[in-house]
Wavefront OBJ file of the C-alpha trace (Angstrom):
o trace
v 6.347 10.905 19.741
v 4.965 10.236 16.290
v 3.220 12.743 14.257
v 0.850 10.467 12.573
v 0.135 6.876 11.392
v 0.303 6.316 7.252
v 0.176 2.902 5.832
v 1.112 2.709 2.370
v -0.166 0.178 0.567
v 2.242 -1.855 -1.942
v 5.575 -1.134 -0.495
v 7.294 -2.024 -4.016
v 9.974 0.730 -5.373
v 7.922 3.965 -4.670
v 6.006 2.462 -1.841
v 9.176 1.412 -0.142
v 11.506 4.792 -1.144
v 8.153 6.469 0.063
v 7.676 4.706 3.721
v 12.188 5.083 4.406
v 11.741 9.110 3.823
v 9.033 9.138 6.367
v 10.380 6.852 8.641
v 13.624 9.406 8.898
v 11.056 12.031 9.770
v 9.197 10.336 12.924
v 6.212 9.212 10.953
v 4.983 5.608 12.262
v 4.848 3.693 8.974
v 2.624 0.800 7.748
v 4.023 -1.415 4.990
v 2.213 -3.470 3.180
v 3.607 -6.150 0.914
v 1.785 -9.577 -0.776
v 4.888 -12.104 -0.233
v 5.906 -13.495 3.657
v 9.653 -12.958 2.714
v 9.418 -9.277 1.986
v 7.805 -8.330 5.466
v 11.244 -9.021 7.338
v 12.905 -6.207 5.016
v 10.165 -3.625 5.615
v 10.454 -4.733 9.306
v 13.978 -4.380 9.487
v 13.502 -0.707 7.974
v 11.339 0.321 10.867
v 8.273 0.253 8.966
v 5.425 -2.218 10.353
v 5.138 -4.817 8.282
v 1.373 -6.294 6.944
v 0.535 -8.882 4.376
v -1.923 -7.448 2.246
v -3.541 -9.901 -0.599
v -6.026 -8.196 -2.877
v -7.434 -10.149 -5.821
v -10.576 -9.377 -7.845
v -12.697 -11.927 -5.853
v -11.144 -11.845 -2.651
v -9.328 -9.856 0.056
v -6.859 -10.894 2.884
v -5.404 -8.462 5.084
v -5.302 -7.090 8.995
v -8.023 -4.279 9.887
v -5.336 -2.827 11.731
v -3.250 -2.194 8.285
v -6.145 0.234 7.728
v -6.139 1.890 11.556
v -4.162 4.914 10.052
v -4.386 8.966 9.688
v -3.523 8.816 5.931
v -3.919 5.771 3.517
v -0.965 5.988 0.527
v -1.915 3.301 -2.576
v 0.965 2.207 -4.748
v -0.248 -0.477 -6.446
v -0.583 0.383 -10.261
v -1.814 -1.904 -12.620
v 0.782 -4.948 -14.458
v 0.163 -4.623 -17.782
v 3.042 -6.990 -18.707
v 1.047 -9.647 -16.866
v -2.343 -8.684 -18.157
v -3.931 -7.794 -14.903
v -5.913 -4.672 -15.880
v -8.786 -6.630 -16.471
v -8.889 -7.566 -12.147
v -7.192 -4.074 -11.617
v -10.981 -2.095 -11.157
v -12.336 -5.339 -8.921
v -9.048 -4.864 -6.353
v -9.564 -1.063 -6.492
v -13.424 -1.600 -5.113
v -12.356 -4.062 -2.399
v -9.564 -1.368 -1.236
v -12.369 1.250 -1.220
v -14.785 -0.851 0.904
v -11.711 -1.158 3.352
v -11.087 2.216 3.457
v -15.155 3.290 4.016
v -15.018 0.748 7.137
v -11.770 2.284 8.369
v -13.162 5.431 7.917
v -9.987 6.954 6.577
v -10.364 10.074 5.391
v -7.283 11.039 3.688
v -6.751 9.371 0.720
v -3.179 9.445 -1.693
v -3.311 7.521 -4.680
v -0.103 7.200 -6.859
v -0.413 5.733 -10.035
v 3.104 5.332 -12.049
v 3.983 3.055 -15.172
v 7.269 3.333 -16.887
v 5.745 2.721 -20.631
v 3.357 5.560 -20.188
v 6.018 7.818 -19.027
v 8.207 7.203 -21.834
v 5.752 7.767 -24.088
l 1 2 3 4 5 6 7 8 9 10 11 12 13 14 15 16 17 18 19 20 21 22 23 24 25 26 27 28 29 30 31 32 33 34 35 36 37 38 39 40 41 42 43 44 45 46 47 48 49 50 51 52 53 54 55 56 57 58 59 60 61 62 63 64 65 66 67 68 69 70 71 72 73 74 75 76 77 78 79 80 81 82 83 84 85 86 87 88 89 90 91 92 93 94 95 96 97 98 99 100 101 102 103 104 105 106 107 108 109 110 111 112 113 114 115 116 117 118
């Protein structure tokens, strides 16, 4: 029997490494991903697979993505492809999703590879 539900929202290097570990240990795992073609390799790791699409005027997604105990956000901001600007605008549409969810266990990861070697 599973322990608990987490979804983990952008499933990208640390999102991915993140949902395999708890996979192993008999956590039901969410996966969230923005492109069709990746949801058959989060799918074939065990991990439910969701399309997720936020943008800073619009959302897409599944309520059920957000049906969870614990709510994991990878997605940092691209500042190679200047999207800071829209990265506070997808933030507020993720929050609105979690307050109707109701999720109340929140983990947000925030990584970039310039600011570490810094």
């Amino acid at each position: 029997m599973p322990l608990m539900t987490i979804s983990i929202l952008g499933c990208g290097w640390y999102g991915l490494a993140l949902a395999k570990a708890l996979v192993k240990e008999g956590v039901t795992v969410k996966g969230s991903t923005t492109s069709t073609e990746k949801m058959g390799l989060l799918s074939a790791e065990d991990i439910q697979s969701y399309l997720v699409q936020v943008d800073a005027d619009r959302q897409t997604f599944d309520p059920e993505f957000f049906q969870c105990d614990i709510l994991v956000i990878s997605i940092p901001p691209r500042f190679r492809q200047s999207e800071t600007a829209d990265y506070l605008p997808k933030i507020k549409h993720i929050i609105r999703a979690i307050e109707q969810a109701r999720i109340t266990k929140v983990i947000y990861t925030s990584f970039h590879w310039r600011l570490w070697r810094s």
